[in-house]
Backbone bond lengths (Angstrom), bond angles and torsions (degrees), N, CA, C in turn:
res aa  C-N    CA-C-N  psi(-1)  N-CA   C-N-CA  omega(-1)  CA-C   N-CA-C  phi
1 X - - - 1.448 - - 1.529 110.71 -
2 X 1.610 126.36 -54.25 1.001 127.83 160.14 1.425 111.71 -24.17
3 X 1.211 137.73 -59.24 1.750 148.07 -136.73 1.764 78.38 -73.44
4 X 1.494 138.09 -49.88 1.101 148.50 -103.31 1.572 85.61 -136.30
5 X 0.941 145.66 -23.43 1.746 144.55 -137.98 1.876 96.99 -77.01
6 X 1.711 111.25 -41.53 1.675 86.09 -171.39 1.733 111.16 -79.35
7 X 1.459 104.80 -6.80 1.661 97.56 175.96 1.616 107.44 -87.50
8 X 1.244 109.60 -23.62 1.919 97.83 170.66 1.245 111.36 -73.84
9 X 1.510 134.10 -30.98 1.361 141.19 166.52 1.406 104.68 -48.80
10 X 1.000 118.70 -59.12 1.978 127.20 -166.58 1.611 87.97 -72.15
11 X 0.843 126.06 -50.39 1.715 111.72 -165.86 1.597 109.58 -84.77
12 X 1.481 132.10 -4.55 1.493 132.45 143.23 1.577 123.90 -58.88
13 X 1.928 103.88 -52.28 1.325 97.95 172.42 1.638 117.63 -55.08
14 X 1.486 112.65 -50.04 1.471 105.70 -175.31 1.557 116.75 -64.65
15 X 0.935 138.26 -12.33 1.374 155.85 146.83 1.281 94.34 -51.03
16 X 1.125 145.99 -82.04 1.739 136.30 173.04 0.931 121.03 -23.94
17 X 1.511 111.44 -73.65 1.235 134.62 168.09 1.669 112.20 -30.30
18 X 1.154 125.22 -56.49 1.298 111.49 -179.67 1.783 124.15 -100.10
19 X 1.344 91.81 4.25 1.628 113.12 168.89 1.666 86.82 -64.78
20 X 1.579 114.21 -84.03 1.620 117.58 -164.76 1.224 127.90 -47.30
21 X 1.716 112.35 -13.72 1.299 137.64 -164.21 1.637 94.27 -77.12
22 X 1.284 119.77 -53.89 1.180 124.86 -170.19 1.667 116.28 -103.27
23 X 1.954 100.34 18.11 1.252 105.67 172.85 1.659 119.29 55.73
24 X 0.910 119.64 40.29 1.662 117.63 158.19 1.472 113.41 -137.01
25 X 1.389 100.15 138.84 1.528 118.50 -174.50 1.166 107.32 -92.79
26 X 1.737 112.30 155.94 1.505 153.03 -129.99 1.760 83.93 -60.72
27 X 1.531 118.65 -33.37 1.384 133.45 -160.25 1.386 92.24 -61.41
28 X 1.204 128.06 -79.89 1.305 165.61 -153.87 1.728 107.17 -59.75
29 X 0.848 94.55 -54.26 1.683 104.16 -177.14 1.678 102.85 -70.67
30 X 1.361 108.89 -64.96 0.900 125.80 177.88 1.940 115.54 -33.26
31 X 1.702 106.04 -39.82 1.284 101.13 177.69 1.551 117.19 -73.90
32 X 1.670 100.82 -51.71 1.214 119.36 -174.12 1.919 107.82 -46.29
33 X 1.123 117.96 -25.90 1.328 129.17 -174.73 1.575 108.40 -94.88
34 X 1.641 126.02 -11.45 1.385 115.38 178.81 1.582 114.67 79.57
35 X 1.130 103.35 27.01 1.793 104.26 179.54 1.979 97.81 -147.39
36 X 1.823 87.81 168.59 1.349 97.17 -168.26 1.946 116.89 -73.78
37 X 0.868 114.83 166.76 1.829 102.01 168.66 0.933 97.06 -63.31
38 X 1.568 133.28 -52.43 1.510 137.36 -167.60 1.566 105.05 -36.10
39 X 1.458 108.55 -79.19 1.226 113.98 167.01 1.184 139.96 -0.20
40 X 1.441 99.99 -76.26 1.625 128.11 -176.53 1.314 103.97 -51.58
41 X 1.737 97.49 -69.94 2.050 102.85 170.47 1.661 118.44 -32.46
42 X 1.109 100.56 -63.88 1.653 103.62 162.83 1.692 118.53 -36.61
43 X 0.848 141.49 -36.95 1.146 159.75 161.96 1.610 124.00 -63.73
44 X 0.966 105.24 -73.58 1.487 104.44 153.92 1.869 132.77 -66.43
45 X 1.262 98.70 -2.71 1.348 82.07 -179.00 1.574 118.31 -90.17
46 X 1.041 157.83 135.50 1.236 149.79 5.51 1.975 77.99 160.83
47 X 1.177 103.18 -70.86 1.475 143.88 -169.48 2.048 96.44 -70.41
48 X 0.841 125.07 -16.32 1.558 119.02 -159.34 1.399 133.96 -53.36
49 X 1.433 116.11 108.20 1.190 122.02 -161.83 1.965 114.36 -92.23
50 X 1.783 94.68 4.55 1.119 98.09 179.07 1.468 133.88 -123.79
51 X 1.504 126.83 117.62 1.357 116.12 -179.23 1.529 123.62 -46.13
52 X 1.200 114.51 -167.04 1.498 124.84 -169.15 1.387 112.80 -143.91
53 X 1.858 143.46 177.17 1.010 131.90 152.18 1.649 106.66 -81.82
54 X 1.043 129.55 158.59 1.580 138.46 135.55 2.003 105.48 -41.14
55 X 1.004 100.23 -76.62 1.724 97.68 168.64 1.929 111.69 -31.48
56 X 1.220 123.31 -47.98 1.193 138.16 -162.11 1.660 97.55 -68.70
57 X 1.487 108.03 -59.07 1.368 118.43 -171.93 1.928 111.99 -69.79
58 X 1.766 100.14 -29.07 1.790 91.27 162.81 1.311 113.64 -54.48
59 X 1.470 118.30 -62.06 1.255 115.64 -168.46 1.830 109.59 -60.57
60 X 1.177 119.46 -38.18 1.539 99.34 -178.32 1.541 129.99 -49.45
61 X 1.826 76.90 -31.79 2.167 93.09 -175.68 1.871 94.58 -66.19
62 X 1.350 107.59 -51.19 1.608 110.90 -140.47 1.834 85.35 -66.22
63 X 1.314 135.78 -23.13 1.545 130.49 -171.09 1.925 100.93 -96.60
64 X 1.440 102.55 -20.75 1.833 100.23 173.96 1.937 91.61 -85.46
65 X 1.240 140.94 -8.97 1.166 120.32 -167.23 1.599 133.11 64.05
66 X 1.071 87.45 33.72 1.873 108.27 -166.73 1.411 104.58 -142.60
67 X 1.576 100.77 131.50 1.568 93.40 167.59 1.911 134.11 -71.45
68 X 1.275 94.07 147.64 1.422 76.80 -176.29 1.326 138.95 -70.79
69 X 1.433 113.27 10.28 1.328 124.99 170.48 1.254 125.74 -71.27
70 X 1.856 102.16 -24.48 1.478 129.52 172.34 1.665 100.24 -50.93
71 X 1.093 107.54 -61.66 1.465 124.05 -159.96 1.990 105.20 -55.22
72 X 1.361 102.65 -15.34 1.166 99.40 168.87 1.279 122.31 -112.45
73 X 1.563 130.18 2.01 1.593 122.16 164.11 1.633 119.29 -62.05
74 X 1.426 108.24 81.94 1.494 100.22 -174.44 1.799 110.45 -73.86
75 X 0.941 94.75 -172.79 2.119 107.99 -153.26 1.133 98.83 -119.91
């Protein structure tokens, strides 16, 4: 996970990033996607020491309305 940590970082922010984009909070997304707020926060935070499913990350794109390939053009 370490080897991997600044691309799970970049793919939480853009996960933010297009969470706020479409205006719904950590609550909201988080349901519509089948996972906890906890979770999600975990995910987005900045700091994240925790992986994700591939399954997990379809559903985040398919409820942000973005493909998930988006979620990986880091900046």
């Amino acid at each position: 996970m370490e080897k991997h940590s600044e691309k799970f970082k970049q793919l939480g922010l853009n996960i933010a990033y297009y969470r706020k984009l479409r205006g719904l909070s950590q609550i909201v997304l988080a349901e519509k996607a089948h996972i906890s707020r906890t979770h999600l926060s975990q995910i987005e935070a900045p700091n994240m020491k925790k992986s994700f499913s591939i399954s997990t990350l379809f559903d985040i794109a398919e409820v942000l309305e973005v493909e998930a390939a988006k979620l990986f053009e880091f900046r």
